[in-house]
MIDOSE-1310 file (N, C-alpha, C; in nm, 2 decimals, decimal comma, always signed):
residues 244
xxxx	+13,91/+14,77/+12,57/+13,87/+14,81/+12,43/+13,72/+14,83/+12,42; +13,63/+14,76/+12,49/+13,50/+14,78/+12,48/+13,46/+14,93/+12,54; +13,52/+14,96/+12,64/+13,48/+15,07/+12,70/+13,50/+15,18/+12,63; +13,65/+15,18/+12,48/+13,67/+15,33/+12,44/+13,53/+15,29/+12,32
xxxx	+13,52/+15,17/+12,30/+13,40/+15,19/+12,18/+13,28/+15,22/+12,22; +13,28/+15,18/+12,33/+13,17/+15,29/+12,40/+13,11/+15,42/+12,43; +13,25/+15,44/+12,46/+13,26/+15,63/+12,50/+13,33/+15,68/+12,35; +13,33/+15,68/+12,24/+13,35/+15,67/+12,11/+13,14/+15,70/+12,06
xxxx	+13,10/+15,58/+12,08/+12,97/+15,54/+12,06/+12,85/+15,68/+12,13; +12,92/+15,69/+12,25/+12,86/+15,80/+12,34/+12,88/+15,98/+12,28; +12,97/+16,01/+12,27/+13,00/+16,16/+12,20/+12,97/+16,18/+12,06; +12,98/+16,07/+11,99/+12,90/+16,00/+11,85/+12,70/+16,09/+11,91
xxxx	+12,67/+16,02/+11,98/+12,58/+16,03/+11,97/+12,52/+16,18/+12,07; +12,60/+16,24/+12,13/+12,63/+16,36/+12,22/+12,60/+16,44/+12,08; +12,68/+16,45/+12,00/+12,70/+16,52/+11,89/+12,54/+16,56/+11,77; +12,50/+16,38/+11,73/+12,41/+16,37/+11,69/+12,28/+16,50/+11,76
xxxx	+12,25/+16,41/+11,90/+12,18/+16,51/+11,99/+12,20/+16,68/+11,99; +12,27/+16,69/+12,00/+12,30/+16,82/+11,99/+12,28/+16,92/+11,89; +12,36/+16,83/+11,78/+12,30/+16,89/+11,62/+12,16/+16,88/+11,60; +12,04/+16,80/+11,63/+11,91/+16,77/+11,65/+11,84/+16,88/+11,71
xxxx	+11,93/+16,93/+11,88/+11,81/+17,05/+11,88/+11,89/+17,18/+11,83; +11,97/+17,19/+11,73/+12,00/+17,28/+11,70/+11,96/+17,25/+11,53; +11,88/+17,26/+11,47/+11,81/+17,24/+11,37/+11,81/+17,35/+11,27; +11,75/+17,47/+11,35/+11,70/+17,59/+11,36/+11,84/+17,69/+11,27
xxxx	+11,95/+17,63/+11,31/+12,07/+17,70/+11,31/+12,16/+17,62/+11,15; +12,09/+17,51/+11,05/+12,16/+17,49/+10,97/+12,13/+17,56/+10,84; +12,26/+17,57/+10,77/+12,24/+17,68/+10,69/+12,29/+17,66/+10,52; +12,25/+17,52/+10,51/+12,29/+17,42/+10,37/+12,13/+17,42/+10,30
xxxx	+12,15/+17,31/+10,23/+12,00/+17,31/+10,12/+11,93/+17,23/+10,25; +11,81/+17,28/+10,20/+11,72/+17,18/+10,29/+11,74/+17,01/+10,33; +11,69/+16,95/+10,44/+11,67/+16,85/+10,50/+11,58/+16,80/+10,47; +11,59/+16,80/+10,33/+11,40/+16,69/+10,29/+11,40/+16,73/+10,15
xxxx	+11,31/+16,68/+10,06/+11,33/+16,71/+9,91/+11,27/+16,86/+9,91; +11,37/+16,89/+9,80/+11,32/+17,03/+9,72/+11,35/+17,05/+9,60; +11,26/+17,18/+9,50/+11,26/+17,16/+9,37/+11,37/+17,31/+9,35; +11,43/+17,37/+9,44/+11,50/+17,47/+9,45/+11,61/+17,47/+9,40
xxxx	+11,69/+17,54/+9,31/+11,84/+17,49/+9,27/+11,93/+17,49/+9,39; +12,03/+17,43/+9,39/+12,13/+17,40/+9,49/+12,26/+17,33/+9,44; +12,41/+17,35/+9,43/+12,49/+17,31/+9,37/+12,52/+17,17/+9,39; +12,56/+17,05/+9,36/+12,56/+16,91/+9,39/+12,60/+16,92/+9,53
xxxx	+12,73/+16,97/+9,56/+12,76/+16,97/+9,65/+12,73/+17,01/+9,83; +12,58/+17,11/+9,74/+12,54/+17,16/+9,86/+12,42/+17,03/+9,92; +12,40/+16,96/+9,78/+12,28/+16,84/+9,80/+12,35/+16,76/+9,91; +12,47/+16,72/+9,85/+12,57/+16,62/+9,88/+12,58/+16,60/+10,04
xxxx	+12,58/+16,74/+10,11/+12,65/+16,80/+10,23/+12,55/+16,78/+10,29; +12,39/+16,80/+10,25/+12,26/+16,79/+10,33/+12,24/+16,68/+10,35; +12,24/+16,60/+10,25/+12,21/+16,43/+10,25/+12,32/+16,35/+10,40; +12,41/+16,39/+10,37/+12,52/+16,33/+10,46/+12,49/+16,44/+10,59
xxxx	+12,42/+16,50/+10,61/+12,39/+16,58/+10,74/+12,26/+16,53/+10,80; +12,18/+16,46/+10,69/+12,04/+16,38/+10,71/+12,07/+16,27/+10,80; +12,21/+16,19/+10,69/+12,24/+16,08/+10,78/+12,31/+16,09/+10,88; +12,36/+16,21/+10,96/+12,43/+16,18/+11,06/+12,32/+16,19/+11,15
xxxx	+12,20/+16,27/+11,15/+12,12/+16,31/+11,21/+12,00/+16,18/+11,24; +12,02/+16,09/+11,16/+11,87/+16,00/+11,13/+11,95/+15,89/+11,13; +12,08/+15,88/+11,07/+12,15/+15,72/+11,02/+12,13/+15,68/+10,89; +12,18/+15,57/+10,83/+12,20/+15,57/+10,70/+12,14/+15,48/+10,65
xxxx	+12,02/+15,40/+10,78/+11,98/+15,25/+10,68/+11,86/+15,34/+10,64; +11,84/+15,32/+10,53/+11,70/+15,33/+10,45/+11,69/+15,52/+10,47; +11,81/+15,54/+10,43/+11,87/+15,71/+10,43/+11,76/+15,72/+10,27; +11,81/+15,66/+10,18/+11,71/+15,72/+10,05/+11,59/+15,75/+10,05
xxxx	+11,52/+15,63/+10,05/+11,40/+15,67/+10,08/+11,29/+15,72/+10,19; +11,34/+15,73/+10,28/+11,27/+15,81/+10,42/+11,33/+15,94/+10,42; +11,45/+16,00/+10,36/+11,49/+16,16/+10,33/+11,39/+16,21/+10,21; +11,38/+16,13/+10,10/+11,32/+16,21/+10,00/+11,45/+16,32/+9,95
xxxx	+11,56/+16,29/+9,97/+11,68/+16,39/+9,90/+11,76/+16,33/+9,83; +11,82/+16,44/+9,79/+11,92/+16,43/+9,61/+12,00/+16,37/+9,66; +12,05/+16,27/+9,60/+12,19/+16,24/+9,60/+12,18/+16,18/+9,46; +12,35/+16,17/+9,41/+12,40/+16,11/+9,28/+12,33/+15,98/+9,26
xxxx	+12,30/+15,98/+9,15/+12,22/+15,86/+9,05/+12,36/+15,76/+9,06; +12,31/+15,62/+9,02/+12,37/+15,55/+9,04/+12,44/+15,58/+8,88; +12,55/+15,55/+8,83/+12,63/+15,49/+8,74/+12,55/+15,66/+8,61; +12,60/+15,78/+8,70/+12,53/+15,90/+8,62/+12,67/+15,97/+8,53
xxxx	+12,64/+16,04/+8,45/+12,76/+16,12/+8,37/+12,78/+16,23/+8,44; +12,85/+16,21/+8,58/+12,92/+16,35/+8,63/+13,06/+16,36/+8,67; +13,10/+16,34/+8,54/+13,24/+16,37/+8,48/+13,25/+16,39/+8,35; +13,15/+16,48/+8,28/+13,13/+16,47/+8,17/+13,09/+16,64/+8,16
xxxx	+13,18/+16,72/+8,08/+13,20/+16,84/+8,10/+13,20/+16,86/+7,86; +13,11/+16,96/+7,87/+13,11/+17,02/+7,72/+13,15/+17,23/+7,71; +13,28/+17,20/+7,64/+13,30/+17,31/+7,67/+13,27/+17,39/+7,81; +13,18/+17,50/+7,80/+13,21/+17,55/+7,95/+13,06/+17,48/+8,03
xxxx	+13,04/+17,41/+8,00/+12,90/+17,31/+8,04/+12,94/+17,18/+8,09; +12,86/+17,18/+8,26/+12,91/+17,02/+8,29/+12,74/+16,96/+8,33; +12,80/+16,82/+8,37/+12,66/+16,79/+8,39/+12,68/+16,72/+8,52; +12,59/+16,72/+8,62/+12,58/+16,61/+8,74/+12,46/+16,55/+8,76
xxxx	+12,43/+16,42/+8,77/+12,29/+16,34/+8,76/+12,27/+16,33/+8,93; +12,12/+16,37/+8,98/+12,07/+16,32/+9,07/+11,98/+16,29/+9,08; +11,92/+16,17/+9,19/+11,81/+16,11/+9,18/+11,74/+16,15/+9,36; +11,61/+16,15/+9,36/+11,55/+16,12/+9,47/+11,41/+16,07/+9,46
xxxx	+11,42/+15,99/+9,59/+11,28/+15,87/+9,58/+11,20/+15,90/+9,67; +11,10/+15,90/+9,60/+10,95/+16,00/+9,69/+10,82/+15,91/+9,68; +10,87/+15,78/+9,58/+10,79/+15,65/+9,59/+10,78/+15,63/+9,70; +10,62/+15,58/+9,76/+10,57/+15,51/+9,83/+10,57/+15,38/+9,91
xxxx	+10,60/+15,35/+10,01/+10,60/+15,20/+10,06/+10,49/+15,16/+10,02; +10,48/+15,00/+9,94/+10,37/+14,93/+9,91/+10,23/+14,91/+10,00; +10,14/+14,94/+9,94/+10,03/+15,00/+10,05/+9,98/+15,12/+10,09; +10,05/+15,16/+10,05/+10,09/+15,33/+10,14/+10,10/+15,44/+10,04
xxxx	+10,00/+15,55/+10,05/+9,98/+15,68/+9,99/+10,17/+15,79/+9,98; +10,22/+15,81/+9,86/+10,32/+15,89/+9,92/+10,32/+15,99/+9,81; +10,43/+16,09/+9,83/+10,48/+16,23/+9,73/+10,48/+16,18/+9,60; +10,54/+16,05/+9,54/+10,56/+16,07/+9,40/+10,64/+16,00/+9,32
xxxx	+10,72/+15,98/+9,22/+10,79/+15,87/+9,16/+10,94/+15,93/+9,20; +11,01/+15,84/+9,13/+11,14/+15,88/+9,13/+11,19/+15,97/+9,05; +11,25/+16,08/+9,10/+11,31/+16,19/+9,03/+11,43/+16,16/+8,99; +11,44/+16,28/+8,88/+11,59/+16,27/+8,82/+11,60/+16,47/+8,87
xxxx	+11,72/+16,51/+8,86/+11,76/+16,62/+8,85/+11,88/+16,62/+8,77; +11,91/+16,69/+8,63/+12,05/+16,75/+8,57/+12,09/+16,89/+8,60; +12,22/+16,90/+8,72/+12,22/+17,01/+8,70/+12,38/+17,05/+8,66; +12,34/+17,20/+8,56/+12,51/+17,22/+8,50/+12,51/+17,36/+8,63
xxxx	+12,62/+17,34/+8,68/+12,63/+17,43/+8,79/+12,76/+17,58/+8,73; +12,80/+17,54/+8,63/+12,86/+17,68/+8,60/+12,76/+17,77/+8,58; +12,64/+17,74/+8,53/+12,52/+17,80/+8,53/+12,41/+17,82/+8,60; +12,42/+17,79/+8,73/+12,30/+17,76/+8,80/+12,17/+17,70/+8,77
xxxx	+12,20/+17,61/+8,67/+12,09/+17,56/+8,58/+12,06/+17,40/+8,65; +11,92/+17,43/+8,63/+11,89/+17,25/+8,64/+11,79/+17,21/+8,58; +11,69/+17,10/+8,56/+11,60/+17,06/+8,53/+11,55/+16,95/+8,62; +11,45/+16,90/+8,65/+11,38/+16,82/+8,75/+11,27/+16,69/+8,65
xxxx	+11,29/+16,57/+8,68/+11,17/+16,52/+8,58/+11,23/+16,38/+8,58; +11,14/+16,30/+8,52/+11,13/+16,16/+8,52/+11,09/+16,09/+8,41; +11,16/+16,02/+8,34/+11,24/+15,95/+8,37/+11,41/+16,03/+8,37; +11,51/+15,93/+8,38/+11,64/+15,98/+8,37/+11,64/+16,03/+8,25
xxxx	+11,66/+15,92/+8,11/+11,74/+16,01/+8,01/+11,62/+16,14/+7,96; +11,54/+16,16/+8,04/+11,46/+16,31/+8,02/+11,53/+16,46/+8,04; +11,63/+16,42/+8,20/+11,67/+16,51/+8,25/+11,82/+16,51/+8,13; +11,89/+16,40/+8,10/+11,99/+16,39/+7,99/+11,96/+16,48/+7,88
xxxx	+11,83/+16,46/+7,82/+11,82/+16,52/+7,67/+11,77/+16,67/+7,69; +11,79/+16,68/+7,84/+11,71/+16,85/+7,89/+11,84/+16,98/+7,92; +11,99/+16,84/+7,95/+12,12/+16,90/+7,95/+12,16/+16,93/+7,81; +12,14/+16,86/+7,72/+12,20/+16,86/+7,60/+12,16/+17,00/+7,49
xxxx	+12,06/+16,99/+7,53/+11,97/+17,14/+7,49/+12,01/+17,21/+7,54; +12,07/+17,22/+7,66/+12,11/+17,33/+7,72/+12,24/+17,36/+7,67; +12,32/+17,26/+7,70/+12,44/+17,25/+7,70/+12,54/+17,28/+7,54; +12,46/+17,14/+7,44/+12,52/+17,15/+7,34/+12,43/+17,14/+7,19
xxxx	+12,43/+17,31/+7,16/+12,31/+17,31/+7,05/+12,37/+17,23/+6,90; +12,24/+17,17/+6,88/+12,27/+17,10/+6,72/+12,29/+16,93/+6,73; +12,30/+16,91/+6,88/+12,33/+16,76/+6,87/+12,20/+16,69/+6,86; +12,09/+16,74/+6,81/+11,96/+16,64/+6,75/+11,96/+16,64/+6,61
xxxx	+12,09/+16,71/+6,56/+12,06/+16,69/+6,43/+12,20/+16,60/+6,42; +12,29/+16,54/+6,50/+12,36/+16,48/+6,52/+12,29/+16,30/+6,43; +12,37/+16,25/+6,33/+12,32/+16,14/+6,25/+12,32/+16,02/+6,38; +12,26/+15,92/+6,28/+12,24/+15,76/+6,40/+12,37/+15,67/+6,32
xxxx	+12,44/+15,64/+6,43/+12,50/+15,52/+6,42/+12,41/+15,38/+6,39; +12,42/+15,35/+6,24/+12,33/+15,24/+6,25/+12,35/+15,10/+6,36; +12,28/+15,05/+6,39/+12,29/+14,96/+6,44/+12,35/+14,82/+6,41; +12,42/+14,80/+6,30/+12,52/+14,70/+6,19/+12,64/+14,75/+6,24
xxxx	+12,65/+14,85/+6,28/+12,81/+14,89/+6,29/+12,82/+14,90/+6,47; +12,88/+14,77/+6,51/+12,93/+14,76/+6,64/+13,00/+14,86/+6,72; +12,99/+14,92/+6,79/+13,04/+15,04/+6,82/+13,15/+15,02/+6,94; +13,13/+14,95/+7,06/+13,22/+14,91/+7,18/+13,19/+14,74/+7,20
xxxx	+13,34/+14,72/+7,22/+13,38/+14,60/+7,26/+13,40/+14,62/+7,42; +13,46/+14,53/+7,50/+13,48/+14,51/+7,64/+13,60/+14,59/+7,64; +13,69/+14,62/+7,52/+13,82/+14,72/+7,53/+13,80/+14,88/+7,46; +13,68/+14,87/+7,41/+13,67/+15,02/+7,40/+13,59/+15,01/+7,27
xxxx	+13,65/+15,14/+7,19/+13,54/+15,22/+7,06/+13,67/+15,10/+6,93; +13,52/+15,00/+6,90/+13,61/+14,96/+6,76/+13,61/+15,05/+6,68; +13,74/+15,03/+6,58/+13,77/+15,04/+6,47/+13,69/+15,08/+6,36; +13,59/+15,03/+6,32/+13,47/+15,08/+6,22/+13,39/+15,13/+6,28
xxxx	+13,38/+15,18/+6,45/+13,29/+15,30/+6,46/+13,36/+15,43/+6,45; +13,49/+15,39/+6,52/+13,56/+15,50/+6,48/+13,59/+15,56/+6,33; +13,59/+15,51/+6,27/+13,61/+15,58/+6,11/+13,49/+15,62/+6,06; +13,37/+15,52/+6,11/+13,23/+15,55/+6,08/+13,21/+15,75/+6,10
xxxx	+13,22/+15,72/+6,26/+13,19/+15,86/+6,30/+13,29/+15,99/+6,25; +13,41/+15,97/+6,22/+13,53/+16,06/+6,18/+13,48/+16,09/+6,03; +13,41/+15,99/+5,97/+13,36/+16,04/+5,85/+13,24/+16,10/+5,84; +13,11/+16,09/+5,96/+12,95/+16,10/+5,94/+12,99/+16,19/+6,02
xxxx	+13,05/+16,24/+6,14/+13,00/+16,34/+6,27/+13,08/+16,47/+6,20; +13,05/+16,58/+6,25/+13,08/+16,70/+6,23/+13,16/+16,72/+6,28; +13,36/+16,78/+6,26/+13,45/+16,81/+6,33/+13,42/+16,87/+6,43; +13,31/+17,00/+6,45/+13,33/+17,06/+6,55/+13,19/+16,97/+6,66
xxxx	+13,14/+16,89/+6,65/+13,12/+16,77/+6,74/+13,20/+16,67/+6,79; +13,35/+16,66/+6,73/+13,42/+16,55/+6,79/+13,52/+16,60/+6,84; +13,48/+16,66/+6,98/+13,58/+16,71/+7,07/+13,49/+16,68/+7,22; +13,55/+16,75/+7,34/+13,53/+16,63/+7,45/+13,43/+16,68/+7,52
xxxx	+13,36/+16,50/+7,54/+13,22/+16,55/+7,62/+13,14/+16,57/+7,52; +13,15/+16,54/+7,38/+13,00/+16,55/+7,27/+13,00/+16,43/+7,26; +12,82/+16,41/+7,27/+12,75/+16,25/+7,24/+12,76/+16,21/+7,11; +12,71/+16,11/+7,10/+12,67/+16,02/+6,98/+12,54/+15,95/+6,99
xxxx	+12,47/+15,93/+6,88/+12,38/+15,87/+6,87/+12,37/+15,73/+6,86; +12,34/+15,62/+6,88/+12,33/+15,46/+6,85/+12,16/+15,43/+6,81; +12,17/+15,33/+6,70/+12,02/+15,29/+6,67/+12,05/+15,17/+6,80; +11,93/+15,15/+6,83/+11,95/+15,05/+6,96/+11,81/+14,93/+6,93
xxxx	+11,80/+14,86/+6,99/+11,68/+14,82/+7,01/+11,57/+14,84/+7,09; +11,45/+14,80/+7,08/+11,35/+14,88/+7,13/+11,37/+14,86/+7,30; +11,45/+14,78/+7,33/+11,51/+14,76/+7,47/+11,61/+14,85/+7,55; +11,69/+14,89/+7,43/+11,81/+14,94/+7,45/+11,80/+15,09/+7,50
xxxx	+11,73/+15,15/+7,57/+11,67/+15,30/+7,57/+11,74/+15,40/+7,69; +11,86/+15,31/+7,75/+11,87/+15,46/+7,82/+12,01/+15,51/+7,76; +12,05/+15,65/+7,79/+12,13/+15,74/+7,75/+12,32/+15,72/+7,85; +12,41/+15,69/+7,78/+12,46/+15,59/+7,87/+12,60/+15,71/+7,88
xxxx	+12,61/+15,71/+8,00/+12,74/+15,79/+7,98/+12,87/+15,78/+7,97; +12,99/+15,86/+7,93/+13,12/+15,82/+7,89/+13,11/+15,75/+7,80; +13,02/+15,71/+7,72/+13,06/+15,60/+7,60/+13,06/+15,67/+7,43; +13,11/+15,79/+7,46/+13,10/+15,78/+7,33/+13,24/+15,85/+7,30
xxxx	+13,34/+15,87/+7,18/+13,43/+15,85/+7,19/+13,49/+16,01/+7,26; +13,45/+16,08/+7,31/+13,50/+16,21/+7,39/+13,46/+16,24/+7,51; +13,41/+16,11/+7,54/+13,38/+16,07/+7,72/+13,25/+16,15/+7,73; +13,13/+16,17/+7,62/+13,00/+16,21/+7,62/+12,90/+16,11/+7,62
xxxx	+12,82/+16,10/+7,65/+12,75/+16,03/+7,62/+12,68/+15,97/+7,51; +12,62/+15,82/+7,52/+12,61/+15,77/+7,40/+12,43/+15,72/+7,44; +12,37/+15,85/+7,33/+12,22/+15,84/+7,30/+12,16/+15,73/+7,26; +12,05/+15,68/+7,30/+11,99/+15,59/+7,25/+11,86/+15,66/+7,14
xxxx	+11,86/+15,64/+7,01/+11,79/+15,67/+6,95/+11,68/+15,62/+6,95; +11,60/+15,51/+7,04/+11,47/+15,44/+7,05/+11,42/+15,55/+7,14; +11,51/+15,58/+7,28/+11,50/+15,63/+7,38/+11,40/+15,78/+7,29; +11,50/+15,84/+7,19/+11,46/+15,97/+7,15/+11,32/+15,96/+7,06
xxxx	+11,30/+15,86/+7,03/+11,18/+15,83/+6,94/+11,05/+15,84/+6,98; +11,07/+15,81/+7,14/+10,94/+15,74/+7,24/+10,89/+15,92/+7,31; +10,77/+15,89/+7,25/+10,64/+15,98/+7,33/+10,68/+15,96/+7,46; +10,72/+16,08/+7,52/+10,71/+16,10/+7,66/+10,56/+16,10/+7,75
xxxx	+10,51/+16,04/+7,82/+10,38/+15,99/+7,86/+10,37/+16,15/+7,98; +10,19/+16,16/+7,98/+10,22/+16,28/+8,05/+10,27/+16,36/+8,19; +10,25/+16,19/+8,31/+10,29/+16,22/+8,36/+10,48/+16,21/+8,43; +10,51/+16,18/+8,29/+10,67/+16,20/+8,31/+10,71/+16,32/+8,25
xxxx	+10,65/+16,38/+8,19/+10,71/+16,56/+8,15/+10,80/+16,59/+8,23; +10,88/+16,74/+8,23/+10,95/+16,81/+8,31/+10,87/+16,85/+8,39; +10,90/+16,82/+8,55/+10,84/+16,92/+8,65/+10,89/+17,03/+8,69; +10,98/+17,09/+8,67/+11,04/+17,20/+8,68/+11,20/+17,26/+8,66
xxxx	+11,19/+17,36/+8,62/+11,32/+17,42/+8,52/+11,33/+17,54/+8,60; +11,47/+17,56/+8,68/+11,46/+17,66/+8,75/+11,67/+17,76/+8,67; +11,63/+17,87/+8,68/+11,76/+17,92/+8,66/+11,84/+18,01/+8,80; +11,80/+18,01/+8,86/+11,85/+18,09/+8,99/+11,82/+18,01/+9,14
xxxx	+11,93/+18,08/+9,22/+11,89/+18,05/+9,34/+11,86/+18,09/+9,40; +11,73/+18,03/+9,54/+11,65/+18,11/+9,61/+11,72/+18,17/+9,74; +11,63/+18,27/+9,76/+11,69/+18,38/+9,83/+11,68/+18,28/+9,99; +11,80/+18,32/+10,06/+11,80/+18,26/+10,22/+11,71/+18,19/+10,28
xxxx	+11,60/+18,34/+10,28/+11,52/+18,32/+10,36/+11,36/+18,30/+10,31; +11,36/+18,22/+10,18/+11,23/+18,21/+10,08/+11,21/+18,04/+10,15; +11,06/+18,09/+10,11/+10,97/+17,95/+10,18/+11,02/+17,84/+10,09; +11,07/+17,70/+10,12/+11,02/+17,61/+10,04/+10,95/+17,51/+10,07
xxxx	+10,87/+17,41/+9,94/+10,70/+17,40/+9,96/+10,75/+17,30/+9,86; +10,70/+17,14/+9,94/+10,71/+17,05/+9,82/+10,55/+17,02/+9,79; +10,56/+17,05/+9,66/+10,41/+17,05/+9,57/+10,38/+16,93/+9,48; +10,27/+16,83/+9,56/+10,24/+16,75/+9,45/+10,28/+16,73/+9,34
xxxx	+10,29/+16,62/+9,27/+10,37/+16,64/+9,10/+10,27/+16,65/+8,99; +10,15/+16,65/+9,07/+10,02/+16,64/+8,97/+9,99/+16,81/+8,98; +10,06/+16,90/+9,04/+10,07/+17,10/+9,00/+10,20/+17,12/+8,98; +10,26/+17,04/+8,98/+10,38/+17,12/+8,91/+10,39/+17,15/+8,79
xxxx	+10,46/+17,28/+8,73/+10,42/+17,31/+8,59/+10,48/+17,23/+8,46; +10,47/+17,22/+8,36/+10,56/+17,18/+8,24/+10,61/+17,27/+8,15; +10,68/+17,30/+8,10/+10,73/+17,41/+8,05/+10,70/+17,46/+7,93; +10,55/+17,38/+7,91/+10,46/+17,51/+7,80/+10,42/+17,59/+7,94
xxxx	+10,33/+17,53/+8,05/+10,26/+17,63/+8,14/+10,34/+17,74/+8,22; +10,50/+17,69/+8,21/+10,61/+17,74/+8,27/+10,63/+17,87/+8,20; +10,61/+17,86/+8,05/+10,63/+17,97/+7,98/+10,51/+18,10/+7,92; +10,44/+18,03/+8,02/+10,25/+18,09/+8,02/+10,28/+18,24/+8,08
């Protein structure tokens, strides 16, 4: 038994090697972070090609690549608009000079659309715009009216909202608003009653600080064989200079 886990262990790593000097020859999103659009899946395929190549302990932060945000809304589809959350960590080891904070990425991929930026519910309220116009004028669920129990949407949110929200907002995949506390601030997904997400209205209140703006808003993808170039976060543009 030791010996097949060995020669198991051995072509395992025959394999690795091999894919290593053949580098040259892969033809997915890049192997290292980039601000280029790329479908989740193509992120998905690179990340797990990172780690067969490098291994998986401490895969997040020493790749600097996308992968799925922890506990993100990507199963949460608005009309012909979906959304997929990704995160990558470009933070620094303590002590130590590095690329940058933690990114978020939203991308709706029927569209080739994404947005790049920090914090998370930034890249959330950068889909919604995209995705589903008019929901800032969407009213707040006061905060007196309890909205979810451990078994789901009570009773008096639901009538609340069937009476305050707009019929053609209460279909699947449109958010809601919650007054929250000044703690209560991130944008939470599936919770609202058409499996959209459920906005934090403190969240929407707060001055975005400067260096959390959007770092970049791309609509297309890059051609094969175009350079890519990861650029300090202190030149990347914001989308007044984007629109310069």
């Amino acid at each position: 038994m030791p010996d097949s886990f060995q020669l198991a262990f051995d072509f395992d790593e025959f394999e690795r090697e091999d894919a290593r000097n053949n580098l040259a020859s892969w033809q997915g999103a890049p192997l290292r972070f980039t601000t280029d659009y790329y479908s989740p899946d193509e992120l998905d395929t690179a990340f797990a090609h990172w780690r067969f190549l490098n291994g998986g302990f401490g895969s997040i932060p020493l790749s600097h690549m996308w992968h799925e945000a922890p506990a993100s809304g990507s199963n949460i589809s608005f009309g012909e608009h979906s959304i997929v959350v990704l995160t990558a960590d470009l933070r620094p080891e303590p002590g130590v000079i590095g690329p940058g904070e933690l990114l978020y990425q939203a991308i709706c991929e029927p569209c080739d659309w994404h947005q790049i930026s920090h914090p998370e519910n930034s890249v959330v309220e950068a889909w919604h715009d995209h995705a589903v116009p008019g929901w800032r004028e969407l009213p707040v669920i006061p905060a007196q009216i309890r909205v979810r129990t451990e078994t789901g949407l009570t009773k008096l949110a639901q009538a609340w909202i069937a009476e305050h929200y707009p019929k053609h907002m209460q279909i699947e995949g449109a958010p809601i608003i919650t007054e929250r506390t000044q703690f209560g601030t991130r944008h939470v997904p599936g919770y609202s009653p058409w499996n959209g997400y459920d906005l934090s209205s403190t969240a929407l209140d707060t001055t975005v600080p400067p260096r959390a703006e959007t770092i970049v808003t791309l609509n297309r993808r890059p051609m094969q064989n175009e350079a890519l170039e990861l650029r300090p976060a202190s030149t990347l543009r914001t989308p007044d200079a984007l629109n310069r």
